[in-house]
C-alpha positions as CSV (number, residue, x, y, z in Angstrom):
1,X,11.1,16.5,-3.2
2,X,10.5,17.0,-7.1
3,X,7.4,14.7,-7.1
4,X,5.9,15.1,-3.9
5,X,4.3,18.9,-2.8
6,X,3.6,18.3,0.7
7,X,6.6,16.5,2.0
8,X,7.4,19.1,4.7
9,X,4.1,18.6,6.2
10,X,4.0,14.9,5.5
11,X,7.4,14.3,7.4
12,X,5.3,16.6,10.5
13,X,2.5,14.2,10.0
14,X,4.7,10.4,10.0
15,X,6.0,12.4,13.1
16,X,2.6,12.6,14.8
17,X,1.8,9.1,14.1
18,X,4.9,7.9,15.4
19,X,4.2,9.7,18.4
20,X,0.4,8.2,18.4
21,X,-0.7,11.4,17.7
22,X,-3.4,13.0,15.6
23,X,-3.2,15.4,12.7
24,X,-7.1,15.7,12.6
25,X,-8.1,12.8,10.4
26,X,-6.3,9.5,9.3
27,X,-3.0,9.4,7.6
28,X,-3.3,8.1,4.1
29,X,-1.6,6.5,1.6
30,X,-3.1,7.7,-1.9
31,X,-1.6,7.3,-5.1
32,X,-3.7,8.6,-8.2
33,X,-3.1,7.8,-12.1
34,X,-2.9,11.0,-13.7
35,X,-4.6,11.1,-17.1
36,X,-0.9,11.8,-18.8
37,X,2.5,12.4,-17.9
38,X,3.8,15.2,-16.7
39,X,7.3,14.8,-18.3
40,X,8.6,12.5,-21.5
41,X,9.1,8.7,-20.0
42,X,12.2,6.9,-20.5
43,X,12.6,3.9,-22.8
44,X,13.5,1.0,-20.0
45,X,14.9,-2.7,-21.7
46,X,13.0,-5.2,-19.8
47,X,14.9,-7.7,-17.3
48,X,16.5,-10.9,-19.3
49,X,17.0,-12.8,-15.6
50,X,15.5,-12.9,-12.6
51,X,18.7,-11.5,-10.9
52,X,18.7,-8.4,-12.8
53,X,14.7,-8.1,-12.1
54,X,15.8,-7.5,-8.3
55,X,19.6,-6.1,-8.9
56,X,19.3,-3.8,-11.6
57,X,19.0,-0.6,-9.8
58,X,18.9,1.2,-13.0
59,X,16.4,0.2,-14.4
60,X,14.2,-0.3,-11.3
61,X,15.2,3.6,-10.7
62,X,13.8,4.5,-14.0
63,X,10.9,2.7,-13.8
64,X,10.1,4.4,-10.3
65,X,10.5,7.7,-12.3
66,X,8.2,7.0,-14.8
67,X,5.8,6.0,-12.5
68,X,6.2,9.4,-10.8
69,X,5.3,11.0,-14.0
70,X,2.7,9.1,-14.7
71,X,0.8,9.2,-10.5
72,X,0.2,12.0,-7.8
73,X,1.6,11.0,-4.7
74,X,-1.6,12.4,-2.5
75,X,-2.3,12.6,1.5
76,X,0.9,11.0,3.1
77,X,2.6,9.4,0.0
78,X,5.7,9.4,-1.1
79,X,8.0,8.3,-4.1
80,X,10.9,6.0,-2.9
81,X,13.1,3.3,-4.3
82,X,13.4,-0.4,-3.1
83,X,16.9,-2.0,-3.3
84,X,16.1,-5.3,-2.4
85,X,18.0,-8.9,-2.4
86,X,15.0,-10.5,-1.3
87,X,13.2,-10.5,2.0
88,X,15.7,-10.9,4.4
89,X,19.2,-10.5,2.8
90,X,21.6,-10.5,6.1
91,X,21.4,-14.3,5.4
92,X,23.4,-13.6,2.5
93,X,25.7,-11.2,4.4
94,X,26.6,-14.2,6.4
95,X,26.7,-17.2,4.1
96,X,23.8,-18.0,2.3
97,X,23.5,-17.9,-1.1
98,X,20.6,-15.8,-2.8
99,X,18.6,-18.0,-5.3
100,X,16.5,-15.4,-7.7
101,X,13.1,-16.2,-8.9
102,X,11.0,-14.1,-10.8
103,X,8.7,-13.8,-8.0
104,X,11.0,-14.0,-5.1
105,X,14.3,-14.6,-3.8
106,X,15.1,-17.2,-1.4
107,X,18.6,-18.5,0.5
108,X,20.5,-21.8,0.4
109,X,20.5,-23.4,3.4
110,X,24.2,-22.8,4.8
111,X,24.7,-24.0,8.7
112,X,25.4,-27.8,8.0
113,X,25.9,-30.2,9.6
114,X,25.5,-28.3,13.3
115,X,25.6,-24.9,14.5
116,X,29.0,-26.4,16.7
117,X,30.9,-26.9,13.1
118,X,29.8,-23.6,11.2
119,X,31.3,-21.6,14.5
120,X,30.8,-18.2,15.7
121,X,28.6,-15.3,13.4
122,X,31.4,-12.6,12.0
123,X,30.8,-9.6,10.5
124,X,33.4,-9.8,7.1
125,X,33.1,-6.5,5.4
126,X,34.3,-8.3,2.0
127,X,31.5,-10.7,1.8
128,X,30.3,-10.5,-2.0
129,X,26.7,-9.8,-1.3
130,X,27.1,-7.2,1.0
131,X,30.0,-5.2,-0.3
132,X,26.9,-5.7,-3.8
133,X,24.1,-4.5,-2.0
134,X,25.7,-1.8,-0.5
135,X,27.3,-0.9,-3.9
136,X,23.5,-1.0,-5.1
137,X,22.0,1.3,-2.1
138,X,25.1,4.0,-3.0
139,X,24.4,3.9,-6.6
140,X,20.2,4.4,-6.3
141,X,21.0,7.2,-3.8
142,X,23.0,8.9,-6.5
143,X,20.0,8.2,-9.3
144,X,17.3,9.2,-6.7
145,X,18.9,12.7,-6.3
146,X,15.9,15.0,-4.6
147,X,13.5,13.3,-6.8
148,X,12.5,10.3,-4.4
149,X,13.8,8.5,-1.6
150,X,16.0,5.2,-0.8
151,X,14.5,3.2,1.2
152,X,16.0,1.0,3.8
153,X,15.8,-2.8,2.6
154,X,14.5,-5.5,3.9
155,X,17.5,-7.2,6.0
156,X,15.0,-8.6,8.2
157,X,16.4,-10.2,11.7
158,X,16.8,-12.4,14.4
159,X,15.4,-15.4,14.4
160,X,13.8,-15.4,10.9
161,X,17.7,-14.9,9.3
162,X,18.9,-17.8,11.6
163,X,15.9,-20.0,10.3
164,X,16.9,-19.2,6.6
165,X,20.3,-20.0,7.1
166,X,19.2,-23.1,9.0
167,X,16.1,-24.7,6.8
168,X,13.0,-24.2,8.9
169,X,12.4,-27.4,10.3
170,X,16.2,-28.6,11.3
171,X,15.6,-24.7,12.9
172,X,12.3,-25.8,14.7
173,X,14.7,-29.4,16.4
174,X,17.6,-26.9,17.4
175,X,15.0,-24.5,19.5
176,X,14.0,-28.1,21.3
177,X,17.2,-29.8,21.7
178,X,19.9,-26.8,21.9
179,X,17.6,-23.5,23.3
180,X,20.9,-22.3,25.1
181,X,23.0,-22.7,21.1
182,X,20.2,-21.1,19.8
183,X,19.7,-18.1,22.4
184,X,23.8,-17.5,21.6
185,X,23.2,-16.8,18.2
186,X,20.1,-15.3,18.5
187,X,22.7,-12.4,20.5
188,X,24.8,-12.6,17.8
189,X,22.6,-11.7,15.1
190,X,21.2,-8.9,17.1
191,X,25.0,-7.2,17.5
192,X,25.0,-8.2,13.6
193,X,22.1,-6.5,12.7
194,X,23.3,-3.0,13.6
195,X,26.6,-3.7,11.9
196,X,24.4,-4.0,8.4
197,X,21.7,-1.7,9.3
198,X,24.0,1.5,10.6
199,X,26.1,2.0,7.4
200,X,23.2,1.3,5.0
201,X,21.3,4.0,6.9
202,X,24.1,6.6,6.6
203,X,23.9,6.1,3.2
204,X,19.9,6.5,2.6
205,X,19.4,9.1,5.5
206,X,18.1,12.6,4.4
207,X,19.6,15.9,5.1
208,X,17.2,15.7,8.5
209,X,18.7,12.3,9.4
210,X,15.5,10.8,8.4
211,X,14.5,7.4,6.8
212,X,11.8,5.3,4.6
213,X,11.9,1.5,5.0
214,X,11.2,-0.9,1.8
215,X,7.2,-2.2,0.9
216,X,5.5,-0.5,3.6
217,X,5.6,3.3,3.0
218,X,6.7,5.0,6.3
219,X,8.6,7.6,7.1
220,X,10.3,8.4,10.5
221,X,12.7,11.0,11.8
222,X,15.5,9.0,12.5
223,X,16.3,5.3,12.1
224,X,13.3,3.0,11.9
225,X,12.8,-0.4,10.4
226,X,9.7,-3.0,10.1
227,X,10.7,-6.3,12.8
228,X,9.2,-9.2,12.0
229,X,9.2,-12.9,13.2
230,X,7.6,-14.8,10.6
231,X,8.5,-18.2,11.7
232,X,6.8,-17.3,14.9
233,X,3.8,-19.3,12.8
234,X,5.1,-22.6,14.0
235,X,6.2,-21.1,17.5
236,X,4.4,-21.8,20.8
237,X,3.6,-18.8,22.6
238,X,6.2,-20.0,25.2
239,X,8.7,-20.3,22.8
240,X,8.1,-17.2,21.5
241,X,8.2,-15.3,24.8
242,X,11.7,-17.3,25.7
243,X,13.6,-16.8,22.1
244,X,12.0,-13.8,20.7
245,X,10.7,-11.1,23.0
246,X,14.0,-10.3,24.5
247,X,15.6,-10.2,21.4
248,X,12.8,-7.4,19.7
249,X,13.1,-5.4,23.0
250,X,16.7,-5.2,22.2
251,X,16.2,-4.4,18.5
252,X,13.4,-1.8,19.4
253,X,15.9,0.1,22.0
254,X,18.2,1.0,19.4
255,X,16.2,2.1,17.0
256,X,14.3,5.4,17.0
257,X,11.1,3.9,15.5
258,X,10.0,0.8,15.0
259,X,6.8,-1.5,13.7
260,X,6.1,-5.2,14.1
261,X,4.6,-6.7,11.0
262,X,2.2,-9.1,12.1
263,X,1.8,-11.8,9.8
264,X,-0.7,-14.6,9.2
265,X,-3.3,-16.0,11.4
266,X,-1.2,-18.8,13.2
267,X,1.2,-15.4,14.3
268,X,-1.9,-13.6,16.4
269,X,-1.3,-16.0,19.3
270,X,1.8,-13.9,19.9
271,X,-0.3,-10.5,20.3
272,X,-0.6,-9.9,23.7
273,X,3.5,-10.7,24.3
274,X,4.1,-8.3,21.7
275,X,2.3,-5.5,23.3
276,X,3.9,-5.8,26.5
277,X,7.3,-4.6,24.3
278,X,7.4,-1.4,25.4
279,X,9.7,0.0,22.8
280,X,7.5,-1.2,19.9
281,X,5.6,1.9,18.5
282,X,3.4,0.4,16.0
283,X,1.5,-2.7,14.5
284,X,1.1,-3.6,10.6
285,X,-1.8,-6.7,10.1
286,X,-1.8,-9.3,7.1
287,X,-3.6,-11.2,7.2
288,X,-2.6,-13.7,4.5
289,X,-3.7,-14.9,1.2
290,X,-7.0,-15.5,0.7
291,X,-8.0,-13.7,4.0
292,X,-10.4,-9.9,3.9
293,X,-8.2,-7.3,3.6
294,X,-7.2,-4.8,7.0
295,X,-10.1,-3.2,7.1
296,X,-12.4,-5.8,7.8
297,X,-14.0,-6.1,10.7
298,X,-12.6,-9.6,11.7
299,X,-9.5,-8.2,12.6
300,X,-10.7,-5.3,15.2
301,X,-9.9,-7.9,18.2
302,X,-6.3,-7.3,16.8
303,X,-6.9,-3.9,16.7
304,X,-8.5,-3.5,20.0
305,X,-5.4,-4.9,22.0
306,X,-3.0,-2.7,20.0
307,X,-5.3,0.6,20.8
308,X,-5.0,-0.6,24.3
309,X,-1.9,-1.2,24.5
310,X,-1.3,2.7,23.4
311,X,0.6,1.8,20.3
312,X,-0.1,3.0,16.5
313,X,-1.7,1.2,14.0
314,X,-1.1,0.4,10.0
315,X,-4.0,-0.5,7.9
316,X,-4.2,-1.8,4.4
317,X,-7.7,-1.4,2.7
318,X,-7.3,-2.9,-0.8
319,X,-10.7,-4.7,-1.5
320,X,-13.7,-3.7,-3.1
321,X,-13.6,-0.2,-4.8
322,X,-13.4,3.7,-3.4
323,X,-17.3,3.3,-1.7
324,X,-16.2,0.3,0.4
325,X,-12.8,1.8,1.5
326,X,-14.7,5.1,2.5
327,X,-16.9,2.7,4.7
328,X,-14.2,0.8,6.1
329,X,-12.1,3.4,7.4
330,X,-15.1,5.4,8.0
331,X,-15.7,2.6,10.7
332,X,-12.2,2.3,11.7
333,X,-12.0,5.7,12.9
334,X,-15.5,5.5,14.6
335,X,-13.9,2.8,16.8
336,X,-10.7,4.1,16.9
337,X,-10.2,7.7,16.1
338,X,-7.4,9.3,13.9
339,X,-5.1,9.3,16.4
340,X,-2.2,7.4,15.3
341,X,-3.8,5.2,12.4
342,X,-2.7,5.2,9.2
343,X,-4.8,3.7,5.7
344,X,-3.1,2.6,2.9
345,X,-5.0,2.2,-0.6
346,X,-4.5,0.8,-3.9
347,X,-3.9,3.4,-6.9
348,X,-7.1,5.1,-7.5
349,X,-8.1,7.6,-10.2
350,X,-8.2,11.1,-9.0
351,X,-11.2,11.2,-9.0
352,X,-11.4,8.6,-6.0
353,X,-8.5,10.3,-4.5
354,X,-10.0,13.1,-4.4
355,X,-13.6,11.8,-3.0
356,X,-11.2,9.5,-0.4
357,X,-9.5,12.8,0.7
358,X,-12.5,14.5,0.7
359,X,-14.3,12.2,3.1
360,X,-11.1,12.3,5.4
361,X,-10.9,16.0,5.6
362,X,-14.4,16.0,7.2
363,X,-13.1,14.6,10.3
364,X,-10.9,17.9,10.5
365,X,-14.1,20.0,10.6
366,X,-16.1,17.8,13.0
């Protein structure tokens, strides 16, 4: 890969984490600012709508070069490309309309008046939005080259998709009064899923059959994805259990990798159902605005159950500056050990990079 050095041996060590393995110290994601480019930038027009902030994949491509040119991609980092119609575009896929901010995208409520009247969940392989996006994913394949990776977007699934297309709280009434509707479409979104995710992954694959999902920089060997459940929030752990869990375990079978992202405090009622998923392979923490970042302290109770329940973890430290991050995942791997854990920081100077990377490659010698 033209801007990453060590990708052979960073593919070996995503492997090892995957596998809850260690490589002899943490895996890291470092990014440093380098003091110039290393190549002419490109002249990039700025976006004149909010669609074309998200959709124009040739500009967002030229961006990601520049910021290539401009950064070192250290430890386990990698260049890669997000192709994104918001978080969670299978709603679109299937009726919903995509509504572009500049600082998010969200879907029109489409299942009106009753889930009885909108019918059965198809697959139509003309549908505007995804015939678009996949147009989109085949054309940033074509400007990534070997120069950075694709990654997978952010589809999303299950029960969050059938919330969108719903409106959250007619959603929250239909798991009351209808569970057995809901549970029926909750299996048709699952078949669904793969129906999106497979050719969109044969597109973005590399020549190993390896893939990178969107926002949270992982690699696996094979096809992996974040799952997610946001509206679990408003869930009781019951609920939860009934609708969800059987429906993740599905997801989780069929993929080769996968990691929950665990978000907000009213979602870490649902820990201890989550761990008993046995197909689940990792855990990513946020928790929420406002909130100390993943490497405080408050959250090792949520660490603690996922070490025991022999799964990997993902760790954003993003507070404070390079002394507190060396401290907090000094203390992370104290408690924890390298062994499948993996730190993510905010761009840093080299000069932190380097200090950061330092301090990790003392665990190799210990």
């Amino acid at each position: 890969m033209k801007y990453k050095d060590n990708w052979v041996q960073t593919k070996e060590h995503f492997k090892t984490w995957w596998a809850h393995g260690s490589i002899g110290r943490p895996m890291m994601k470092v990014v440093a600012r380098r003091d110039k480019p290393i190549e002419p930038l490109e002249e990039i027009e700025p976006p004149q709508t909010p669609e074309a902030l998200h959709l124009d994949v040739e500009r967002r491509a030229k961006e990601l070069r520049n910021f290539c040119k401009t950064h070192i991609f250290m430890a386990e980092s990698f260049p890669s490309l997000d192709i994104n119609i918001g978080p969670g575009s299978m709603a679109t896929y299937l009726g919903s309309e995509p509504n572009f901010s500049w600082d998010t995208v969200w879907y029109t409520e489409c299942v009106k008046p009753d889930w009885k009247e909108w019918g059965e969940l198809k697959y139509d392989p003309d549908n505007y939005w995804w015939k678009r996006h996949l147009e989109l994913i085949e054309r940033g394949k074509e400007l990534a080259g070997d120069d950075f990776l694709v990654n997978i977007p952010d589809i999303i699934e299950s029960i969050d998709i059938l919330a969108a297309m719903r409106g959250a709280q007619q959603f929250c009434f239909d798991l009351i009064d209808e569970p057995d509707v809901v549970k029926e479409y909750i299996r048709q979104i699952d078949e669904l899923y793969f129906m999106y995710y497979y050719p969109i992954y044969d597109i973005v694959k590399d020549e190993e059959g390896g893939s990178s999902y969107t926002v949270f920089d992982i690699w696996g060997p094979g096809r992996i994805a974040k799952v997610q459940c946001d509206f679990s929030a408003i869930m009781s752990p019951k609920q939860f259990e009934e609708f969800f869990i059987p429906s993740l375990s599905y997801q989780c079978q069929r993929l080769d990798y996968a990691m929950y992202h665990l978000d907000g405090m009213d979602a870490i009622k649902h820990l201890d159902a989550l761990m008993q998923v046995e197909e689940l392979d990792a855990l990513q923490w946020t928790p929420g605005a406002g909130k100390q970042d993943g490497g405080s302290e408050l959250w090792y109770p949520i660490y603690d159950k996922v070490r025991a329940a022999g799964k990997s973890l993902w760790v954003s430290i993003e507070q404070g500056d390079v002394d507190e991050w060396i401290i907090k995942a000094d203390k992370l791997v104290k408690r924890y050990g390298s062994d499948g854990l993996y730190l993510l920081f905010p761009v840093m100077s080299v000069d932190d990079a380097s200090r950061l990377i330092e301090k990790a490659d003392l665990y190799l010698s210990s």
